[in-house]
py3Dmol code that shows the C-alpha trace and the ligand (Angstrom):
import py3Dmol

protein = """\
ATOM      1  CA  UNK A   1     -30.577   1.922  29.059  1.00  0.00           C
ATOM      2  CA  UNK A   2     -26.889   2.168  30.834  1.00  0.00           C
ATOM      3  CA  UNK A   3     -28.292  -0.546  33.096  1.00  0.00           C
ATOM      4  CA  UNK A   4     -29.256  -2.759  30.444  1.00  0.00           C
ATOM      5  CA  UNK A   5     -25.413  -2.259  29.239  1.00  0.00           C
ATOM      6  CA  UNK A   6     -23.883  -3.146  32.330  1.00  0.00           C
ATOM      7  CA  UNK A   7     -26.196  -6.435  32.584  1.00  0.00           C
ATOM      8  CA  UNK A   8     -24.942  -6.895  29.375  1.00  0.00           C
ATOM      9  CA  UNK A   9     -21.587  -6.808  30.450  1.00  0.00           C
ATOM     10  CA  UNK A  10     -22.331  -8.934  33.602  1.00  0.00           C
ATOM     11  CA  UNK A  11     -23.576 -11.641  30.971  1.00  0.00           C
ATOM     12  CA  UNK A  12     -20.034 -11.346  28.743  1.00  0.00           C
ATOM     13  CA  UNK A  13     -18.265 -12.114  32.178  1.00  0.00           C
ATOM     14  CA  UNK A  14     -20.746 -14.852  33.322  1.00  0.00           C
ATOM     15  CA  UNK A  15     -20.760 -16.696  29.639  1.00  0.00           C
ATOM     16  CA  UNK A  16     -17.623 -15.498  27.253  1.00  0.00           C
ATOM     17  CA  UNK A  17     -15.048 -14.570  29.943  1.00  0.00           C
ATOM     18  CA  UNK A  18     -15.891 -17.326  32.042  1.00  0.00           C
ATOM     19  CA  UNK A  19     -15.247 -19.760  28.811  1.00  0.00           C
ATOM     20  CA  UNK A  20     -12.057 -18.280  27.584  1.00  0.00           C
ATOM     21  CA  UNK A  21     -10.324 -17.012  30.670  1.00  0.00           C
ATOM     22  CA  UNK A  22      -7.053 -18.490  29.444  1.00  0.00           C
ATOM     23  CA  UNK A  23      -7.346 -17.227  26.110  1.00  0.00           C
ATOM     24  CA  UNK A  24      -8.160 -13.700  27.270  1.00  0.00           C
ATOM     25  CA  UNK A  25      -4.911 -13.980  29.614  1.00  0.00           C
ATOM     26  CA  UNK A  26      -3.216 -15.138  27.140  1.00  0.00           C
ATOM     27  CA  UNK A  27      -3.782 -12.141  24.753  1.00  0.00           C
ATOM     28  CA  UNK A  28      -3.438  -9.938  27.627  1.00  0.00           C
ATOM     29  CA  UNK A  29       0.047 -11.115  28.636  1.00  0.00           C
ATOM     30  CA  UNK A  30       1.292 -11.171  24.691  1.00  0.00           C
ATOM     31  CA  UNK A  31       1.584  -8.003  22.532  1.00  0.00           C
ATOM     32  CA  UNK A  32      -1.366  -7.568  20.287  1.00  0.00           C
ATOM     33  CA  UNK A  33      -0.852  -9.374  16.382  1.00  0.00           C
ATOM     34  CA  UNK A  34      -3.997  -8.808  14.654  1.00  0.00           C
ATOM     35  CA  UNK A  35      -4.205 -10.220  11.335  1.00  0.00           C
ATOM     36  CA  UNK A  36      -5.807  -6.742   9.736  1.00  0.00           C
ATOM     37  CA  UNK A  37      -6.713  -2.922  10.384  1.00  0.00           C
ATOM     38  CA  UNK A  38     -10.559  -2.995   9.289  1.00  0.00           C
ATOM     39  CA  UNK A  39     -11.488   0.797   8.558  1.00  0.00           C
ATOM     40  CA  UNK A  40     -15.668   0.695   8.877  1.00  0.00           C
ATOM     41  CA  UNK A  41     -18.587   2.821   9.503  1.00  0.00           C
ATOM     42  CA  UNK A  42     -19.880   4.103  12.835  1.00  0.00           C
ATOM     43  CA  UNK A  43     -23.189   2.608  12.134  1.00  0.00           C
ATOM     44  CA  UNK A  44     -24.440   0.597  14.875  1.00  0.00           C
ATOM     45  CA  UNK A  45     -25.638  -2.220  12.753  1.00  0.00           C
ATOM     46  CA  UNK A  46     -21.874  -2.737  11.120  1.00  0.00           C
ATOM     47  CA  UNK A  47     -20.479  -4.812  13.553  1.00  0.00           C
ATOM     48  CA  UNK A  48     -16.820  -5.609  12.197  1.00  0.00           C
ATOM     49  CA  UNK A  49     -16.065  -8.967  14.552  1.00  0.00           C
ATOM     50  CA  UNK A  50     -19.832 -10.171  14.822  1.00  0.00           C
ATOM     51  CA  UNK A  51     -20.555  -9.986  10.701  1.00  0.00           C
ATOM     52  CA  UNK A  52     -16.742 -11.547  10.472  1.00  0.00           C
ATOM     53  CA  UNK A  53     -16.909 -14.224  13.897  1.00  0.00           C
ATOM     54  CA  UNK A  54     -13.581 -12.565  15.006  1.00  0.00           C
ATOM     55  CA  UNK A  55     -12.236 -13.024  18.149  1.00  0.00           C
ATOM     56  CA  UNK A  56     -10.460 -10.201  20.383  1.00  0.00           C
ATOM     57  CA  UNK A  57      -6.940  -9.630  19.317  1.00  0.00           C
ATOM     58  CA  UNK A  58      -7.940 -10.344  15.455  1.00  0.00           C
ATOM     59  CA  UNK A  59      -9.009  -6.947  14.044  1.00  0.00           C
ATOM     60  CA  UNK A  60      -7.624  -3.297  14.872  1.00  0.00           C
ATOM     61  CA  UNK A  61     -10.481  -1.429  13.956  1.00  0.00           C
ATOM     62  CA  UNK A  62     -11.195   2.204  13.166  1.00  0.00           C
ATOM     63  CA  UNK A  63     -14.472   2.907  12.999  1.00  0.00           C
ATOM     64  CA  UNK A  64     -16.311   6.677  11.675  1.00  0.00           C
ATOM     65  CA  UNK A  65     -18.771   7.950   9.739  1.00  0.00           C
ATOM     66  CA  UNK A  66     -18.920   6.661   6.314  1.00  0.00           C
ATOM     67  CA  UNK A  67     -15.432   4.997   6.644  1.00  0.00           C
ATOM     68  CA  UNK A  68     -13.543   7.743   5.795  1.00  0.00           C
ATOM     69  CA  UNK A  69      -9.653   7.710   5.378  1.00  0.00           C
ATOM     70  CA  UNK A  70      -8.577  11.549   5.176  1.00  0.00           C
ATOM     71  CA  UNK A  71      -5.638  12.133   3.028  1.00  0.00           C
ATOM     72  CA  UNK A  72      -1.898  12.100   4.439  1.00  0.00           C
ATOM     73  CA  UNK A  73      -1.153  15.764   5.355  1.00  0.00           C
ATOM     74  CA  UNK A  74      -5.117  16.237   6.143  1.00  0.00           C
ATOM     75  CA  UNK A  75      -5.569  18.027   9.667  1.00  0.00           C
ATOM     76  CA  UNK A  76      -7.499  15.327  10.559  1.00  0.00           C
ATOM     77  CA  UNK A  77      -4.960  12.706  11.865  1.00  0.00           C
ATOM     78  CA  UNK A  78      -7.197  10.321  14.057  1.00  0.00           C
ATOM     79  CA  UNK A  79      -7.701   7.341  10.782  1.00  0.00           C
ATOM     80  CA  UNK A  80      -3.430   8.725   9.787  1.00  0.00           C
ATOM     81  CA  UNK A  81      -2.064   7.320  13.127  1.00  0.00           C
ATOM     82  CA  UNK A  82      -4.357   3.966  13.249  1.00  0.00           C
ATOM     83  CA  UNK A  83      -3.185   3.509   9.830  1.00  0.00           C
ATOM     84  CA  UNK A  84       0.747   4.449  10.925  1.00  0.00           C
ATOM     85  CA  UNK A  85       0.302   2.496  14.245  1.00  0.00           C
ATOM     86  CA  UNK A  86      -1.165  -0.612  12.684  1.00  0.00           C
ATOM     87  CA  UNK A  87       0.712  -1.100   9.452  1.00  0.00           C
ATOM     88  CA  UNK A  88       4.301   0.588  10.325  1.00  0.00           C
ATOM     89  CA  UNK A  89       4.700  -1.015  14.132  1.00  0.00           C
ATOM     90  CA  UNK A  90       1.665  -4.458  14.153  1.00  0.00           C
ATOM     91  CA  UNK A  91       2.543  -5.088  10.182  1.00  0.00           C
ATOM     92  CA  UNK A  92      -0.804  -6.403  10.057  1.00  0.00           C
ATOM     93  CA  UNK A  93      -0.785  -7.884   6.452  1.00  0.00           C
ATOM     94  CA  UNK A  94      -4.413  -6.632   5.492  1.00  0.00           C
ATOM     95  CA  UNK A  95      -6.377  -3.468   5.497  1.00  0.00           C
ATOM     96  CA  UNK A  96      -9.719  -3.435   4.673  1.00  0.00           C
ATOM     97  CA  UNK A  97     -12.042  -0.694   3.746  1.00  0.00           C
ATOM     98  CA  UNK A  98     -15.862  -2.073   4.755  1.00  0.00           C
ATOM     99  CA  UNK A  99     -18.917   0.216   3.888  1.00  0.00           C
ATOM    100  CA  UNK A 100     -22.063  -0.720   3.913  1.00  0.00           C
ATOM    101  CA  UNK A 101     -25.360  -0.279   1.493  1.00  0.00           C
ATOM    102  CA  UNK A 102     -28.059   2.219   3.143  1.00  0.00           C
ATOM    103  CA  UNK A 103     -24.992   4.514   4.652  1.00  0.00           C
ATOM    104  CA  UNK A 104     -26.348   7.549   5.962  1.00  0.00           C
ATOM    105  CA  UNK A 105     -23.385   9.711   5.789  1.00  0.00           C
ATOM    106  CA  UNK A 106     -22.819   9.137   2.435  1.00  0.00           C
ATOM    107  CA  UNK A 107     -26.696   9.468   1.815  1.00  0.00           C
ATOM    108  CA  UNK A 108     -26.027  12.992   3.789  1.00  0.00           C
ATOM    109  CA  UNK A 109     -23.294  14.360   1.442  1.00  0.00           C
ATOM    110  CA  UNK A 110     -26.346  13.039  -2.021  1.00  0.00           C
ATOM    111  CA  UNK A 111     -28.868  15.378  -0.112  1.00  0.00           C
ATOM    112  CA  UNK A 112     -26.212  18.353  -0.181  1.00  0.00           C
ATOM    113  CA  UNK A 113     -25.886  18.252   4.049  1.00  0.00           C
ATOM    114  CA  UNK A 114     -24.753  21.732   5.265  1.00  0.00           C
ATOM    115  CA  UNK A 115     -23.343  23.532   8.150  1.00  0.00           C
ATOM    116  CA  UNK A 116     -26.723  23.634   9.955  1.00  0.00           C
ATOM    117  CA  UNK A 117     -26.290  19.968  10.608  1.00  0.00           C
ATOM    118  CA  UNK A 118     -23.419  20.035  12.680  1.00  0.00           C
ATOM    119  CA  UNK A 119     -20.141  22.195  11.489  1.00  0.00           C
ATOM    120  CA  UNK A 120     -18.204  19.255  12.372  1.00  0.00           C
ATOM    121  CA  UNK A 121     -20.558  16.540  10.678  1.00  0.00           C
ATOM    122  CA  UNK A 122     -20.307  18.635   7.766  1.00  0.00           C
ATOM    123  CA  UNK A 123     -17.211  19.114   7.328  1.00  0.00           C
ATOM    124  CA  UNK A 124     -16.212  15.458   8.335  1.00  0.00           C
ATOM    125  CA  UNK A 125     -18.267  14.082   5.178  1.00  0.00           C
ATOM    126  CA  UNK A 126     -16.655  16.677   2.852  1.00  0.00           C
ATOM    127  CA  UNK A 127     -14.029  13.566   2.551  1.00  0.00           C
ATOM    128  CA  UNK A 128     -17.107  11.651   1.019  1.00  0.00           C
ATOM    129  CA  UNK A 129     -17.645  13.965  -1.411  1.00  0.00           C
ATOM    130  CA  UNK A 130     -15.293  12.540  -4.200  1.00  0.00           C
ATOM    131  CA  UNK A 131     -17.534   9.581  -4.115  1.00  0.00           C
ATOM    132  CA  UNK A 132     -20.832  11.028  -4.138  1.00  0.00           C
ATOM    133  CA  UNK A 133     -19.815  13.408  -7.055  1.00  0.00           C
ATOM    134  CA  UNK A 134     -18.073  10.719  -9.397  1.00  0.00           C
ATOM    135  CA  UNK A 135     -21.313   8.573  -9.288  1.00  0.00           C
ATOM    136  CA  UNK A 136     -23.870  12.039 -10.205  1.00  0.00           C
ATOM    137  CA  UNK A 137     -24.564   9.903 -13.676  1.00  0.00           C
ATOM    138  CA  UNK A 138     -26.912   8.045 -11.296  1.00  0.00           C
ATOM    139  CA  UNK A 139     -28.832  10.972  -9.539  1.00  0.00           C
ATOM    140  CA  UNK A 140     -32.041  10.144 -11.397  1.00  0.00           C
ATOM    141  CA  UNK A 141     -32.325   7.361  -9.769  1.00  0.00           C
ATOM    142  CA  UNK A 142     -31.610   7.937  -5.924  1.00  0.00           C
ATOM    143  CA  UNK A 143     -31.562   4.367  -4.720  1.00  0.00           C
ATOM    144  CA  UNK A 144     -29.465   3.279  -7.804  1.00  0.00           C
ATOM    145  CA  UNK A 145     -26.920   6.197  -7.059  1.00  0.00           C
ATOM    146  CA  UNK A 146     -26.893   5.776  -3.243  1.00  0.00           C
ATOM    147  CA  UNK A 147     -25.478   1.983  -4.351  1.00  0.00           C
ATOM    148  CA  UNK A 148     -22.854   3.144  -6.965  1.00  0.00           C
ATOM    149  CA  UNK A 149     -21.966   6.195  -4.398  1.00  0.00           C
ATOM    150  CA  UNK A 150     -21.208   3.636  -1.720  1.00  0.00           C
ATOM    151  CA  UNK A 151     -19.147   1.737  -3.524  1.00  0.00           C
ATOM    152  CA  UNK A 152     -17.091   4.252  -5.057  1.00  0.00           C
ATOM    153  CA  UNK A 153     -16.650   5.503  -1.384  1.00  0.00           C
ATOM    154  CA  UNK A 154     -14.984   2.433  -0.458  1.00  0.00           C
ATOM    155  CA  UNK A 155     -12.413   2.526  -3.822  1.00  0.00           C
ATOM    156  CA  UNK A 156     -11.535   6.334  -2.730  1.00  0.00           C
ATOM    157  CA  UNK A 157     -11.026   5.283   0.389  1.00  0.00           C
ATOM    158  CA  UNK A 158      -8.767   2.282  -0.427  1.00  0.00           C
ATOM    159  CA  UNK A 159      -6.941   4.721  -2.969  1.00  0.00           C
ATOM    160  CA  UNK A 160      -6.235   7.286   0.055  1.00  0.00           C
ATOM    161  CA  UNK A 161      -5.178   4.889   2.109  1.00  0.00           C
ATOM    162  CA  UNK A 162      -2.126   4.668  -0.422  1.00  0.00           C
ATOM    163  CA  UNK A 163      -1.384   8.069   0.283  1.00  0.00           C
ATOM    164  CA  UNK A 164       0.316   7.094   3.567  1.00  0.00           C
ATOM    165  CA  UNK A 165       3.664   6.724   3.420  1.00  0.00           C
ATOM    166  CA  UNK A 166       3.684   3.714   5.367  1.00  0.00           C
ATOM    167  CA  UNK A 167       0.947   2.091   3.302  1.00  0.00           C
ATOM    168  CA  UNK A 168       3.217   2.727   0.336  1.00  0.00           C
ATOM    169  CA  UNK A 169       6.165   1.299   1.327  1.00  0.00           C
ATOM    170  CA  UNK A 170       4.450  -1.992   2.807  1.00  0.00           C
ATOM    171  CA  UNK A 171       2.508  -2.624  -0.357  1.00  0.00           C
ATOM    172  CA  UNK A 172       5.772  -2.214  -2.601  1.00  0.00           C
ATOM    173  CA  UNK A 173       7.752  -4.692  -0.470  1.00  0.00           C
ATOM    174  CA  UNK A 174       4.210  -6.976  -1.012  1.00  0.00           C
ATOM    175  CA  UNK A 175       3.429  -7.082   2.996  1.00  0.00           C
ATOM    176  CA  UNK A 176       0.176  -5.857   2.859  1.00  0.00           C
ATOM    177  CA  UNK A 177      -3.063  -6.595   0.610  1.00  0.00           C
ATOM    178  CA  UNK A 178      -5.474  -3.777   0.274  1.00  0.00           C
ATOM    179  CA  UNK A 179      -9.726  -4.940   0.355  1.00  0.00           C
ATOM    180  CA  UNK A 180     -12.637  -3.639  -0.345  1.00  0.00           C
ATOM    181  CA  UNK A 181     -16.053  -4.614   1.431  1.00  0.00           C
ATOM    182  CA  UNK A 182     -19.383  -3.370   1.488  1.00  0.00           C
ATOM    183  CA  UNK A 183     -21.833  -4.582   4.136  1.00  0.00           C
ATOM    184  CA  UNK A 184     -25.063  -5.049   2.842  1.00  0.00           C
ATOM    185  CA  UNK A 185     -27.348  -5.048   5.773  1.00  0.00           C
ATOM    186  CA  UNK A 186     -30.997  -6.559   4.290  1.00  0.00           C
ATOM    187  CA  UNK A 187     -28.718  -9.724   3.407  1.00  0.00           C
ATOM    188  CA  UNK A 188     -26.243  -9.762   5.974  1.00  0.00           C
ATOM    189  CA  UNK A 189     -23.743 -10.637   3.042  1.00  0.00           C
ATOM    190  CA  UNK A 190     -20.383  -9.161   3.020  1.00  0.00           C
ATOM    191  CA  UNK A 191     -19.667  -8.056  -1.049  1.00  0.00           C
ATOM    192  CA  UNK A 192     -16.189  -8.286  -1.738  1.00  0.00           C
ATOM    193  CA  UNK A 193     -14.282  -5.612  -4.448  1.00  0.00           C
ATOM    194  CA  UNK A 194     -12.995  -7.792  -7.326  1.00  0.00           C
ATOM    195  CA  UNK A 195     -10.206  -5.913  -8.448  1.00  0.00           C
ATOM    196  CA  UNK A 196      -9.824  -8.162 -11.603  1.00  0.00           C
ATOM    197  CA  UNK A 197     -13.009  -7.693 -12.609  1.00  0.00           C
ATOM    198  CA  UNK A 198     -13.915  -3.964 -11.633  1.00  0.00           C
ATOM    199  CA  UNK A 199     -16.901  -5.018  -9.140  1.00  0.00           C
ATOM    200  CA  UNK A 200     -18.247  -6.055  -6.125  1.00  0.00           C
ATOM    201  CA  UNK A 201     -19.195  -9.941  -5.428  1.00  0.00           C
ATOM    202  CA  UNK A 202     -20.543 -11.415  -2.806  1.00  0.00           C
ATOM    203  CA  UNK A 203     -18.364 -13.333  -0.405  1.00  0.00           C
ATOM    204  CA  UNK A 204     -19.461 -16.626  -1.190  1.00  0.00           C
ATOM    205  CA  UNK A 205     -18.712 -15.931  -5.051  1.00  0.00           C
ATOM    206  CA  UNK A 206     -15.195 -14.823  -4.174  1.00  0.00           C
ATOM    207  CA  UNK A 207     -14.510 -17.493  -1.775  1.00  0.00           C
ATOM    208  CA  UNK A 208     -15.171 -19.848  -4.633  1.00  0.00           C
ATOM    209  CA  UNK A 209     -12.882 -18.495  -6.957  1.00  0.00           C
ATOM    210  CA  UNK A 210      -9.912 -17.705  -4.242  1.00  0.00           C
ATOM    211  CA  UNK A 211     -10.184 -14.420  -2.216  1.00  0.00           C
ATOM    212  CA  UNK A 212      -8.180 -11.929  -4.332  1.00  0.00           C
ATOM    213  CA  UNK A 213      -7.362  -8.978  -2.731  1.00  0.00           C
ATOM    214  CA  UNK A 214      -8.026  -5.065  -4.320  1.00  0.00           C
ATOM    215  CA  UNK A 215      -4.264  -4.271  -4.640  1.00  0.00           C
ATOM    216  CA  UNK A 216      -3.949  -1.512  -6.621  1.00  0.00           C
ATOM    217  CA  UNK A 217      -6.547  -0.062  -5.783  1.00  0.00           C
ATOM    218  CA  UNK A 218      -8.229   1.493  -8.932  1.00  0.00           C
ATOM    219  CA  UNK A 219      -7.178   4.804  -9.813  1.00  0.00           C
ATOM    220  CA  UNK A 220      -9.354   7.519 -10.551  1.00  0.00           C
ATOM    221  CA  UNK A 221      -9.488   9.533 -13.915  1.00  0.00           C
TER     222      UNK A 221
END
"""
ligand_1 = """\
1
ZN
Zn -22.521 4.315 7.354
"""
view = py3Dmol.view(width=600, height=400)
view.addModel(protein, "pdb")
view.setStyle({"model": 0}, {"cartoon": {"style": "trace"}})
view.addModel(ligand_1, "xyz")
view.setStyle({"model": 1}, {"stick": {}})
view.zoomTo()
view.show()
């Protein structure tokens, strides 16, 4: 399998690297200016720059299990100090949220996942909890609530993303535009949070009607 990688890799050199060797120098000589942090899941078939055709140097991605953004003062600082790093010092004007339909981590915290499953997996996806709980109207219906649970994970993300400092201050002086996105991976189509209208559109509908972004981010009851 590792050699498979590393052919892989001798293929990016042979075909990409050989194509845009003064591009990559380019970026390697200038500091990096990406136009957005994108905050996704881990899952292997989320792939922020192929599903977007982004080029290195475009996206500063964070990337965990059910695209979790731990609160400001949570011990868990790893998603704090991308945030810090890429809004306070890049000022990258965008930060998107992107979950995806069919996310197993959230689908963990529906089936009540416990300590036997790993004490830090378990304790990680205690952040996704909010989500899962808020969208319990749906629990009759698994699929249905897996959907709504999703979705609602990306808004709680979006809205603890506000609890950084640094997010704060950047929004009120208008330099950064909060999205939502949810990956939906039968379609391949990106669904876009509408702030205006309380839901999720596809891509193609939002394009049409100008991209708004999800700033503020709706606020919990
Ligand atoms: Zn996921």
């Amino acid at each position: 399998m590792v050699d498979a990688l590393l052919e892989g890799h001798a293929q990016f050199l042979r075909r990409y690297v050989h194509d845009e060797r003064s591009f990559l120098e380019r970026l390697a000589e200038e500091k990096q200016s990406p136009d957005a942090i994108f905050i996704g899941c881990s899952d292997s078939r989320v792939i922020p720059e192929l599903l977007t055709t982004c080029m290195p140097g475009q996206l500063f991605v964070v990337r965990n299990i059910a695209n979790l953004i731990p609160p400001h003062e949570h011990p868990h600082v790893s998603v704090g100090a991308a945030l810090e790093y890429a809004v306070g010092h890049l000022h990258v004007p965008h930060a998107i949220v992107c979950g995806h339909y069919g996310c197993g981590g959230v689908r963990a915290v529906m089936d009540s996942i416990d300590a036997s499953a790993g004490a830090s997996l378990a304790r990680w996806l205690e952040e996704a909890r909010d989500a899962v709980d808020a969208t319990r109207e749906h629990a009759a219906t698994p699929d249905v609530w897996w959907r709504r649970a999703v979705e609602e994970n990306v808004l709680v993300q979006l809205e603890r993303m506000t609890t950084y400092p640094v997010v704060a201050k950047a929004l009120e002086r208008g330099e950064l535009q909060l999205h939502g996105w949810i990956y939906d991976l039968f379609s391949a189509e990106i669904q876009v949070y509408d702030a205006d209208r309380g839901t999720f559109l596809t891509a193609s509908e939002e394009l049409s009607g100008g991209l708004p972004d999800a700033t503020p981010p709706r606020v919990t009851p």
